[in-house]
C-alpha positions as CSV (number, residue, x, y, z in Angstrom):
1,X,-128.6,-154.6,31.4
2,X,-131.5,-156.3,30.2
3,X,-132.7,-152.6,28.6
4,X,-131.1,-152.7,25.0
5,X,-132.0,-156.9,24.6
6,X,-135.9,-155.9,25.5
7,X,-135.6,-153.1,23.1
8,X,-134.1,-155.1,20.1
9,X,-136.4,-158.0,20.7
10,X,-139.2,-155.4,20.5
11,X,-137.8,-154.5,16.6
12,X,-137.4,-157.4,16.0
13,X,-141.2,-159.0,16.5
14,X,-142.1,-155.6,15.4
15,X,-140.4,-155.9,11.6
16,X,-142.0,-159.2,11.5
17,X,-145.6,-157.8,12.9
18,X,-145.2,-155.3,9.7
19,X,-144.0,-157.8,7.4
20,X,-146.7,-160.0,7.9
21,X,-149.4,-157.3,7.6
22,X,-148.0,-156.5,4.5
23,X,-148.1,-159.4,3.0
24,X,-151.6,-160.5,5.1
25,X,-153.5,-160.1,1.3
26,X,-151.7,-162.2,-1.0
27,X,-153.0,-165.5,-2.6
28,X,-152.0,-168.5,-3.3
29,X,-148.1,-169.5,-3.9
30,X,-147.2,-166.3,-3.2
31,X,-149.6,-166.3,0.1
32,X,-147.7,-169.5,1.2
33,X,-144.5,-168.4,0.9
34,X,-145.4,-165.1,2.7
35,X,-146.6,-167.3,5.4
36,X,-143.4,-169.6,5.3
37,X,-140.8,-166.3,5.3
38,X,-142.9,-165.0,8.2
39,X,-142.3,-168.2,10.6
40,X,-138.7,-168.5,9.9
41,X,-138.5,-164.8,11.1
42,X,-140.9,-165.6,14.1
43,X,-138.5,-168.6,14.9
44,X,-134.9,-166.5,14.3
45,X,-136.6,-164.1,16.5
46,X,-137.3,-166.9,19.4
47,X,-133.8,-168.4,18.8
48,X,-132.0,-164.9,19.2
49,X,-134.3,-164.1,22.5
50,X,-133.4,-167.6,24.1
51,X,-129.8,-167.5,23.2
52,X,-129.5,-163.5,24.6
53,X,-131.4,-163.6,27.6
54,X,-129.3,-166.6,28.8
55,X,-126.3,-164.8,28.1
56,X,-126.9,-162.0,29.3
57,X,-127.9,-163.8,33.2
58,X,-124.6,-165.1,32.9
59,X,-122.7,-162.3,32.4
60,X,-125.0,-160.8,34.8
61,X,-124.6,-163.6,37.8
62,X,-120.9,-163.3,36.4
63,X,-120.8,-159.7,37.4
64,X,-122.1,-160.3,40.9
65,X,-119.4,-163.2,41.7
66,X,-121.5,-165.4,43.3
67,X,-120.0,-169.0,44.5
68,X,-121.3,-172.2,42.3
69,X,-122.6,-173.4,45.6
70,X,-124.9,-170.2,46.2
71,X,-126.4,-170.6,42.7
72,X,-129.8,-172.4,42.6
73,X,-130.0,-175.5,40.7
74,X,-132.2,-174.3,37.8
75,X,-129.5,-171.4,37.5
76,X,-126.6,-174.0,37.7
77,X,-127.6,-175.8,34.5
78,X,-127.3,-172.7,32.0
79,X,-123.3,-173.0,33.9
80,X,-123.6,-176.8,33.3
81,X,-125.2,-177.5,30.3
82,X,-121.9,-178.1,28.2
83,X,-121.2,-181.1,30.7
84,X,-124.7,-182.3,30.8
85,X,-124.9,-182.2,26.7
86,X,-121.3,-184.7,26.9
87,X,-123.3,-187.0,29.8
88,X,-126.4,-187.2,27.8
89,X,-124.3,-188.3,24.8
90,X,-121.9,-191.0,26.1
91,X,-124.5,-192.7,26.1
92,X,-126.0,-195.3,29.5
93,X,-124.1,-197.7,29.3
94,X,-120.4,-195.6,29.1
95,X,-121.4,-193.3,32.3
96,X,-118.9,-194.3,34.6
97,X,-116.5,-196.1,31.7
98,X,-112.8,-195.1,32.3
99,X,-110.6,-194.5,30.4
């Protein structure tokens, strides 16, 4: 399951490795921009890791049916983390408002 994500996060840092290799020599603007192309790709690649590999131990727990009460709590917030985001934003105050 977790074979074909390790594989095209491996292209992926790899394109960047050779990208910034290539453009290792350059000077000036053209070295900063080089430089600046390079981290958004380093960062794209981060964001797509994070966002797969939590996915993927979803659908993976998913496919095992384990009960919400057998999950461990570290494990139970990637499950929770929609409720937790609304919590965190009603603010202190409105926690236990009703409506």
């Amino acid at each position: 399951m977790f074979d074909p994500l390790r594989s095209e996060i491996s292209a992926r840092f790899s394109a960047i490795r050779s990208f910034f290799s290539a453009t290792r020599n350059f000077k000036g603007a053209l070295a900063a921009t080089g430089r600046g192309l390079a981290f958004v790709q380093v960062y794209a690649a981060y964001e797509f890791t994070v966002k797969s590999v939590i996915q993927t131990s979803i659908d993976s727990i998913n496919s095992h049916g384990h009960k919400m009460k057998d999950i461990s709590p570290s494990l139970l917030a990637l499950y929770l983390d929609n409720e937790l985001k609304s919590l965190r934003d009603t603010g202190r105050k409105n926690i236990w408002a009703q409506d």
